[in-house]
N, C-alpha and C positions, 0 to 999 in steps of 0.2 A: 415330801408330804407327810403330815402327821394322822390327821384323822379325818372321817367321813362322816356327815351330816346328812340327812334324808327330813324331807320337808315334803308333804302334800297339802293337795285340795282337796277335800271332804264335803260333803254334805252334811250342813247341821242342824240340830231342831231348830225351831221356829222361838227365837226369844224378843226383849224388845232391842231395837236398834237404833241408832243416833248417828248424827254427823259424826264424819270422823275428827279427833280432836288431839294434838300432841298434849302430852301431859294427863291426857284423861282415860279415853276407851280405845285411843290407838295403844296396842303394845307396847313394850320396850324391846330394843332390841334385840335380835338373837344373837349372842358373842359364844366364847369359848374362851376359857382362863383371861375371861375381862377383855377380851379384844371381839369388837361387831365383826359379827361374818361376809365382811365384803374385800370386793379387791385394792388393790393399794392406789392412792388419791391418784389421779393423772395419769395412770398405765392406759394402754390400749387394748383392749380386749377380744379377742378371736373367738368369733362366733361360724361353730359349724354343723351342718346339716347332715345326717348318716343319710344316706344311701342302702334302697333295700336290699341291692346286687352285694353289699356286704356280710349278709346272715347268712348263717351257718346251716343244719338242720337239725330240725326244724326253724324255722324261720320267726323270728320274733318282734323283730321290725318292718315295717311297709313302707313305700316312698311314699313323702308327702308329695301332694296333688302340687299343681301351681297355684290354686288358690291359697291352701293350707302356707305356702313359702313365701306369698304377697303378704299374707297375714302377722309371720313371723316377722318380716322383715320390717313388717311398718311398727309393733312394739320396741324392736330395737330399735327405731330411730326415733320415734318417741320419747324411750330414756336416754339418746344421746341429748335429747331437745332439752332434757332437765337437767344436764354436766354442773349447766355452770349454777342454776336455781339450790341445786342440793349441795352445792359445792365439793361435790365428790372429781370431778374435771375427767370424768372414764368414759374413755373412746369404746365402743360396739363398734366390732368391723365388721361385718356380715362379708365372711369368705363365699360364700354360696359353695362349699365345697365340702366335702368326706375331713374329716378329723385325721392325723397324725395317728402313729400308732407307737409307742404311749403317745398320751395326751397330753398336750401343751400347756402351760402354765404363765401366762391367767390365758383362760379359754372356757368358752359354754359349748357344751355342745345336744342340738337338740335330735332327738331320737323319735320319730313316730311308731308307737309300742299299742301292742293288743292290749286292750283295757285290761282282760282277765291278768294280767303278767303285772299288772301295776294297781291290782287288788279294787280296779272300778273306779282308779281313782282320775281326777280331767288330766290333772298332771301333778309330776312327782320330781323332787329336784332334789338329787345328790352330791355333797359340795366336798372335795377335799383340799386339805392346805397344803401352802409352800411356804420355803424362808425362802424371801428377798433382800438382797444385799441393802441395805441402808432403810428398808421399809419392815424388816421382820415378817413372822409369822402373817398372811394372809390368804384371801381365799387362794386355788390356788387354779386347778379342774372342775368344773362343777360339768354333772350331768343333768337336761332335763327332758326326764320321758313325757311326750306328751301323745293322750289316746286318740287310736285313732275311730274312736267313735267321732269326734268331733269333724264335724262340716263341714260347719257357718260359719264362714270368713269372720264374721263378728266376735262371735265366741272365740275363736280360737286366740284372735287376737289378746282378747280379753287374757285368758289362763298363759300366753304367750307373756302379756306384762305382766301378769302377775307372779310368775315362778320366777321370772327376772328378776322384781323385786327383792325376791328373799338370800339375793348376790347381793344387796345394796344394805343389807341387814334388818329387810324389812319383813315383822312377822305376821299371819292371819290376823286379820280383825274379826272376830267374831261379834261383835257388840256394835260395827260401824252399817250406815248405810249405803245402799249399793253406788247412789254417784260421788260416795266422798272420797273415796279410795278404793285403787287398784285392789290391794290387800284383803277386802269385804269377801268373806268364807262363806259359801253355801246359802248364800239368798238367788243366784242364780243359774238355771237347770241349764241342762245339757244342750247344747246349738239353740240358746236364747237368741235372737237377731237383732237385738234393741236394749238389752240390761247388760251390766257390766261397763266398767270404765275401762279402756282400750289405752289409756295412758296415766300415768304416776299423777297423779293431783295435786295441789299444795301443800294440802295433809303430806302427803306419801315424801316429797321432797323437802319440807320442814321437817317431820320427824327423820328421814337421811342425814341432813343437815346439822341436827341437833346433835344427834348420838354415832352416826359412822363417821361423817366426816365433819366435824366441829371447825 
């Protein structure tokens, strides 16, 4: 592993907002020395679930509910539903299970975390790399704290796809509107039950498309 990435969701002022667009007010995406921060085309990817019976003390993670795990799971298979669309071909395997001790490479693994620990934020995504033989430098471990303020099945799923996304090298839109993409920053509040896009959009997997996996 070389280095670590931290990515969150924020809330932002209020500016004006438009479809999201590649080429225009979607991002470019987030690399490091010219390489996009996603996993390598066609790997499968381990996806796991902390367990609060793992914290130490004080305790800084709680289990997610069954709702909160329904939630997660259907973002994940959502962005498997877009493999082939973004042409990136990366398998999500939902382990349902506690993470490796280190952590596996490629693997996500999500953490239900105290808001205050994660600065307020819905969710917060920690990415570090690996070399792969014949693929080089990629992501490699990412972590994503997501608060457990949240819910609403809805929402969660919501920030569930969206912290995914920034594995695919996809970054905030602060300029985009809320149904054009996953990636739209801070137009909607905490356990919304109806705002939020719950899976990657065309935007979201044409600009993957364009600049992770070409």
């Amino acid at each position: 592993m070389r280095k670590q990435i931290i990515l969150a969701l924020l809330t932002v002022p209020t500016q004006l907002f438009s479809q999201c667009t590649v080429g225009s007010n979607q991002p470019p995406p987030r690399t490091s020395s010219g390489i996009p921060t996603a996993f390598p085309a066609g790997f499968t990817v381990d996806v796991y679930m902390l367990s609060g019976n793992l914290c130490g003390t004080p305790c800084y993670y709680s289990q997610f509910s069954p709702d909160a795990q329904t939630a997660i799971s259907r973002a994940i298979l959502a962005w498997n539903a877009a493999k082939v669309t973004n042409n990136s071909n990366v398998v999500l395997n939902n382990t349902w299970s506690n993470p490796p001790n280190p952590p596996a490479a490629p693997s996500i693994e999500f953490e239900n975390t105290h808001g205050a620990d994660i600065s307020g934020n819905y969710g917060l995504t920690t990415q570090a790399w690996n070399y792969y033989p014949g693929a080089g430098w990629r992501l490699g471990a990412v972590v994503v704290n997501m608060n457990d303020a949240m819910t609403n099945s809805h929402f969660i799923q919501h920030i569930a796809a969206h912290e995914i996304g920034h594995s695919f090298a996809l970054e905030n839109c602060s300029t985009c509107s809320i149904p054009s993409t996953v990636m739209e920053a801070g137009l909607v509040g905490l356990n919304d039950p109806t705002n939020g896009a719950t899976a990657p959009t065309a935007c979201d997997s044409a600009q993957v498309k364009a600049t992770a996996f070409p």
